[in-house]
N, C-alpha and C positions, 0 to 999 in steps of 0.2 A: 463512614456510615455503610451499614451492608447492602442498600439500595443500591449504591455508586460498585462497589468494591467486585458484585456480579456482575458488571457489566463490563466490567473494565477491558476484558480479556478482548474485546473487541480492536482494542489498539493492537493487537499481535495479528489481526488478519488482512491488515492495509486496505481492510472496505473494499474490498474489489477495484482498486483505481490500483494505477502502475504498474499494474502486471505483463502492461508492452509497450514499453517506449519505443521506437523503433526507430532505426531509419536507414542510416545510412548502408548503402548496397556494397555487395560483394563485389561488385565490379568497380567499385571505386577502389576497394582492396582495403586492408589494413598494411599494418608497416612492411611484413614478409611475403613480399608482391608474389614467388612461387610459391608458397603454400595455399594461399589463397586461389591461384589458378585455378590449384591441382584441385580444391576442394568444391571450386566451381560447377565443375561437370556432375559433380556425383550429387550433389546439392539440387540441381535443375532438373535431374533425372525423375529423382525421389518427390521433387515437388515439396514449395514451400510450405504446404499444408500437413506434410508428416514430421516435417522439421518443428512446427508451430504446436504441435499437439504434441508432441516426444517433450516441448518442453513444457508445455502445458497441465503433466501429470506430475509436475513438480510441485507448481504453482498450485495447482487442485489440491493438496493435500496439505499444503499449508493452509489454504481456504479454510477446510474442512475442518481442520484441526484446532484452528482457533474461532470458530463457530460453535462448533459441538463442545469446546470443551466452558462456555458459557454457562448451557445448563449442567454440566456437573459440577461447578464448585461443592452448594449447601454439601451434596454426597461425600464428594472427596474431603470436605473440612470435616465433616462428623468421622468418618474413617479416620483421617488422619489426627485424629483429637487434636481438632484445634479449629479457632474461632473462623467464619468464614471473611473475615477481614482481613487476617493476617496473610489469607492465600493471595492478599494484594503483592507480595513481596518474588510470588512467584513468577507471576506475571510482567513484576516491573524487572526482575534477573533478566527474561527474555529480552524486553527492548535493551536492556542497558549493553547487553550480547548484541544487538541490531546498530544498536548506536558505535560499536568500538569495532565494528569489524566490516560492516559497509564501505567503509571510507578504502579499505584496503582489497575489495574484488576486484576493483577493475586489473590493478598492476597488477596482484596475484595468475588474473585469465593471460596476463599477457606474458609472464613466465616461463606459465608451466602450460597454458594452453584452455582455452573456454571449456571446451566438452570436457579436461580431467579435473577441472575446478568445479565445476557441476554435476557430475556423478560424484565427485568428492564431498561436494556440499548434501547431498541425497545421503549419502552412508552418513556422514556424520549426525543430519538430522535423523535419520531411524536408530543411528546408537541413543540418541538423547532421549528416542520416543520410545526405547524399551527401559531405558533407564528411568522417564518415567512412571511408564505404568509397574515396574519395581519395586515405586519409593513406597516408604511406611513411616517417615515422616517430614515433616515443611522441609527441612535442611536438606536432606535427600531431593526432596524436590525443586525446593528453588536451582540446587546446582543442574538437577538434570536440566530442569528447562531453559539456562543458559549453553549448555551442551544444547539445545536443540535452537539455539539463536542464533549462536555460529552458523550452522546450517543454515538456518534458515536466511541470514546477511546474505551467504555467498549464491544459494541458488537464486533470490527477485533478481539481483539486478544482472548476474554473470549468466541467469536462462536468457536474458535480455540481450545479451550481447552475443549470444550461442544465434538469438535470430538474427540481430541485424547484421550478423557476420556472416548467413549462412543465403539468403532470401534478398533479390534482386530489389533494386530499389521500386520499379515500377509497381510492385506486389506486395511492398511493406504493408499497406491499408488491411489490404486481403488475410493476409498473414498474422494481421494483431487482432483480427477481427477473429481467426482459427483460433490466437492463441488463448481469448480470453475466453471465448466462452465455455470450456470446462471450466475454466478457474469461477466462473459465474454461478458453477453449479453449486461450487462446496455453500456460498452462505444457503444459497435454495434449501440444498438436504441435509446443512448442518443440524440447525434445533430441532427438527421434527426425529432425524438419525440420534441423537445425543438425548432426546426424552425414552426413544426405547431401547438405546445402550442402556442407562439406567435403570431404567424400568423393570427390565428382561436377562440382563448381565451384570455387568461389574463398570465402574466408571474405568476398572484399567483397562478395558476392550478397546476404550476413545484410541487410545497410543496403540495397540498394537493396530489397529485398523490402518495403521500408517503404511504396515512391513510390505504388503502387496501391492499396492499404490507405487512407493518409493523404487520396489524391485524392478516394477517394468518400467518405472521412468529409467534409474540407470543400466537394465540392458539396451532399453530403447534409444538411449543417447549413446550409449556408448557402440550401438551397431550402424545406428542410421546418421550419426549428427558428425559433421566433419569439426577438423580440431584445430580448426583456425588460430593465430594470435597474433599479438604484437610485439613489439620491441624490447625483448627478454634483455636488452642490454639496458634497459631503463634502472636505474637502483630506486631499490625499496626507499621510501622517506619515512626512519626509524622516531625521527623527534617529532614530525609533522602526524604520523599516525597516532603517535601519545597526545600529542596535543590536541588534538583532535576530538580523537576520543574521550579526553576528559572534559572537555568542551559540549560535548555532544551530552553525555552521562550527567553531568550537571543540569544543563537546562533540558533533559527530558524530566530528571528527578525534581526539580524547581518546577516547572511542570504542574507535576502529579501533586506536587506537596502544596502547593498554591490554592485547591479546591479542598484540603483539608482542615477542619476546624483548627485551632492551636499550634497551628505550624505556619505560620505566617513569616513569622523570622528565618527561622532553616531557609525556607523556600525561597526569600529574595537574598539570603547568603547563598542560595545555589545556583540562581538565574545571574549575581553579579558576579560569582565567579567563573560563570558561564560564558558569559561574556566577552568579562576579560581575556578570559582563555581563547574565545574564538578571536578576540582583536590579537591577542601574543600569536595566530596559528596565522594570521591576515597578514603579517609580519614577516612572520619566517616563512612563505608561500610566494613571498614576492621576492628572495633571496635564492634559494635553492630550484632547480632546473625543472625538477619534475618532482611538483606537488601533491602529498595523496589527495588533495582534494584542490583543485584548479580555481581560483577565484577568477581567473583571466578569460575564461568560459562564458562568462556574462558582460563581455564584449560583443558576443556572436548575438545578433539582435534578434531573431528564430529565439534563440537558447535562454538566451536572458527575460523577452515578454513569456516565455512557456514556465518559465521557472516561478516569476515574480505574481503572474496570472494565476495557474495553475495550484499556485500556495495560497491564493485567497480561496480559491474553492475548495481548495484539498483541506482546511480548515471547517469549512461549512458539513461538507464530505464528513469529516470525521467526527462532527458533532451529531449529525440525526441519527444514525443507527445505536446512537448512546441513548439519548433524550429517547425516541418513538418509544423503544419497550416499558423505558421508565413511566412516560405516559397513560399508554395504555393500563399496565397494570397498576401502579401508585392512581391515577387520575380516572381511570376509567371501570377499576376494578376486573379487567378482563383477565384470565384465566394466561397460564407462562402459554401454552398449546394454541389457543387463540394467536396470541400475541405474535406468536411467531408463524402463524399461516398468513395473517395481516402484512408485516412487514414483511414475508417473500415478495409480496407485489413488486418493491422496489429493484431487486435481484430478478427477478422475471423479465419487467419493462428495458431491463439493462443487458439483459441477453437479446430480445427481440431486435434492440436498436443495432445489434453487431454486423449485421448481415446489408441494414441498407447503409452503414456508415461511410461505404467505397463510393457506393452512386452518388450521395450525398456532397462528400467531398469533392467529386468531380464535375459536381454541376454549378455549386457555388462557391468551391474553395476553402479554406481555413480558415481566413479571417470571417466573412460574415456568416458561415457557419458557425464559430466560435460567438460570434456577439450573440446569436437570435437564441443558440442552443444555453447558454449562459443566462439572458433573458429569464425563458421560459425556466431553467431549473431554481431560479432564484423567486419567481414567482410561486415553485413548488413548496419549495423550503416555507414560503412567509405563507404560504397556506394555511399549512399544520398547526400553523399558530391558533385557528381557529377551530381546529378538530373540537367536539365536544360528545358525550357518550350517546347526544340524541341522533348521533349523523348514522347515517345509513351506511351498513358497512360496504355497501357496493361502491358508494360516493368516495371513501376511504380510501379503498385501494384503486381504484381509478385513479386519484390524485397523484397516493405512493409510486405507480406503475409510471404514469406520464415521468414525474419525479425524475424515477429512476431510467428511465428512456434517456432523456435529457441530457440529464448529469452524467452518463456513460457515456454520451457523443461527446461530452466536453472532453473527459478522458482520454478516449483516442486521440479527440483532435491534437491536444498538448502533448500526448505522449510521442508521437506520430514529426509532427512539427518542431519539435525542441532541437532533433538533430539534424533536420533540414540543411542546414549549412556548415556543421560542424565537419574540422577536417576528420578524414580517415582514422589519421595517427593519433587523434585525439579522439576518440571515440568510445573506448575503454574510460578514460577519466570523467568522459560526460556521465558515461552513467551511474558511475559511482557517486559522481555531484548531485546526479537528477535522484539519484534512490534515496541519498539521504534526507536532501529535503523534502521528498512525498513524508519517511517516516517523521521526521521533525513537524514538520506543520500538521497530519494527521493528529499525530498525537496532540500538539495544541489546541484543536479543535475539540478533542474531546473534553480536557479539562480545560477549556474556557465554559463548554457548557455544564462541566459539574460545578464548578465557581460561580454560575450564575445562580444553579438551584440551591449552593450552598448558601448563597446570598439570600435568597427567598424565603428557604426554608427557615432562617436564622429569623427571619423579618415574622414571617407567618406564627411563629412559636409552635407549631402543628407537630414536627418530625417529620414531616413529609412533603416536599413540597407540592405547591398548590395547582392546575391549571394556568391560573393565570401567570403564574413562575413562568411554566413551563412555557406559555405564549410569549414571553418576551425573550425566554432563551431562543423561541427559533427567528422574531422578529430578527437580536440580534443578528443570528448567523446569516439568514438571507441578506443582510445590509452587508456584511463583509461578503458575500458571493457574487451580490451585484457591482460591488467597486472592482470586481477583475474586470468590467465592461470598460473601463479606462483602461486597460493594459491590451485588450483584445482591438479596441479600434485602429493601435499602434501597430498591428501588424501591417505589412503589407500585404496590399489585393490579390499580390503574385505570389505570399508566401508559400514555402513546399509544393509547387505547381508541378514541380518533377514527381514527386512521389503520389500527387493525388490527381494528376492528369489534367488539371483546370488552366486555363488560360481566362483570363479579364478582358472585356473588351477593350479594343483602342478608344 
């Protein structure tokens, strides 16, 4: 339905969540203890905050980019003669590019080196984003924008490893708090940016607005970011990366197809060979030395509640920025320009929370930081349920804003904590583990809540679905945001007490 099919594109901007896991310090090292040294000094000079922001203009422009280019579908499908449904295909080329090449950053940083894996990943995403704004038709496009998915796999999770390689552990907090919030800006000045690209230009401007962005991140890394790695004698895992990937591509596709009317079949042939495929990859991962994606990482009890926690939110996460717009304009009649100065509240309140996240953490820690901040954003969530067009818009975005306060302190906290105990040597593979499950569960999130309203709508006979659809699409999600409150008590009092400075009393 073209209600669903415009919004889609929001699964290509990871919601502003994951954009810095962080953790483990340079001084612990990775596996090539002098290089590390050597990159120490120069690292500490420069200060974690230009390190954090160098790689932050990566992250920004993916933001941006898959924000803004929300409101130009209608435009680009009338250009490109062709229905604005089918621009679904472009969109899903991207993840399915996220899904088959994620799994293989981390080994790849350890090769050839984080920093040239990440200017590498920056050229190849602005090749895609001029190839892009080039195309003149869907084929044209779907390919560019898997050529921009590549890119886009290796720079979330390998900028991620540029920090926690480069930035003392006592300073990670500090450091994911610099790095996110540019990246916090692009949803802020995406749609209001992308209604007067359109407006005023050409929707091919969205892509090139990439090329200066991109350029000063990879000078900027490649002048100021040291080129730390790991264990280049590790071999690639050539059937574990297929596996994987076909694994991954199935149940995102399964997925998507699942909230579609008349595709119910495809969909669970794609979810059970989905499956299957990740049981056949659970197999051969416990045979071969070094796994492109480590199942034995969820031993490390940090890694494992961060992962298992972190994926009931990061589902909830990735259902409201889908459902809100839906709302407003299907349910509330509001205006796309409205609609999206409304839901900046959320992106606003999640910038503001960046700054006290450090003091936060150090006065109560991560675990009951994580339950009360969890709480509160799950309370947010099942709010919405009750939005109606008579509320006063200041009430609205107050709500979104707390919302999105909240829900961004959970963020840190899991991204922050997952590698709290992970070894060194292993650090590259975490976050290749951590980045694919943000996209994986993100993305579930969204089409459980297009499945819901597809359900409603079917029920309503209307075309559209109704309010109260929509109130039980967010009841649902808050009730999976609040069962992470089981996985968060499970932490210990002492968790990541090194990186967040907190001690428990005796």
């Amino acid at each position: 339905m073209r209600w669903r099919r415009r919004n889609l594109a929001s699964m290509s901007a990871d919601v502003g969540d994951g954009l810095a896991p962080g953790v483990e310090a340079i001084t612990a090292g990775s596996v090539k203890q002098p290089e590390v040294a050597a990159a120490m000094p120069a690292a500490a000079a420069r200060g974690y905050r230009v390190t954090a922001l160098v790689v932050a203009s990566a992250l920004f422009m993916q933001q941006l980019d898959g924000t803004v280019l929300t409101v130009a579908l209608p435009t680009m499908a009338r250009d490109l003669g062709t229905p604005a449904t089918s621009l679904s295909l472009a969109l899903t080329s991207y993840l399915l590019a996220l899904a088959l090449f994620i799994p293989a950053s981390g080994t790849l940083a350890d090769r050839f080196g984080s920093r040239s894996i990440f200017c590498g990943a920056i050229i190849v995403f602005l090749l895609g984003s001029v190839a892009c704004a080039r195309s003149d038709s869907l084929a044209m496009l779907v390919a560019a924008r898997f050529v921009q998915g590549i890119g886009g796999a290796m720079m979330v999770p390998v900028g991620r490893l540029v920090l926690l390689r480069s930035v003392a552990k006592e300073d990670m907090v500090q450091a994911l708090s610099w790095l996110v919030m540019p990246a916090l800006a692009g949803p802020i000045l995406g749609p209001p940016l992308g209604g007067l690209i359109v407006t005023t230009l050409d929707w091919r401007w969205i892509f090139y607005l990439n090329l200066p962005i991109g350029v000063a991140g990879v000078v900027g890394a490649w002048l100021l970011v040291p080129d730390v790695r790991g264990d280049a004698r590790v071999r690639f895992d050539r059937l574990g990366f297929v596996q994987s990937g076909l694994a991954l591509g199935c149940l995102l596709f399964g997925f998507e197809l699942s909230s579609r009317p008349g595709t119910g079949r495809v969909a669970i042939a794609l979810l059970a060979a989905g499956v299957l495929l990740a049981l056949a990859y659970v197999r051969h991962a416990r045979r071969v030395a070094d796994p492109i994606l480590d199942p034995t990482l969820m031993r490390v009890p940090t890694f494992r509640l961060s992962v298992i926690a972190g994926s009931l939110t990061r589902i909830t996460q990735g259902a409201q920025p889908f459902l809100l717009p839906l709302m407003f304009q299907l349910g509330f009649g509001l205006s796309a320009a409205t609609t999206g100065l409304i839901t900046m509240a959320g992106a606003i309140g999640a910038l503001a929370m960046k700054a006290l996240a450090p003091r936060v953490l150090r006065r109560w820690g991560f675990r009951d930081s994580l339950i009360v901040s969890g709480i509160a954003s799950s309370l947010g969530y099942a709010t919405c349920a009750f939005f109606r067009p008579d509320w006063p818009i200041a009430v609205i975005v107050a709500v979104l804003g707390l919302s999105g306060f909240f829900t961004s302190f959970q963020f840190t906290g899991y991204n922050a904590v997952a590698y709290a105990d992970v070894e060194p040597t292993r650090m590259s593979a975490a976050t290749s583990f951590y980045a694919t499950f943000q996209q994986l569960t993100l993305s579930l999130g969204i089409c459980t809540a297009a499945t819901i309203l597809e359900i409603g709508t079917a029920i309503g006979g209307k075309g559209v679905p109704t309010l109260d659809t929509f109130s039980v699409a967010f009841v649902t999600v808050a009730v999976i945001s609040m069962s992470a409150l089981v996985w968060n008590r499970r932490f210990d009092p002492d968790a990541g007490a090194a990186m967040s400075g907190h001690r428990s009393a005796p």
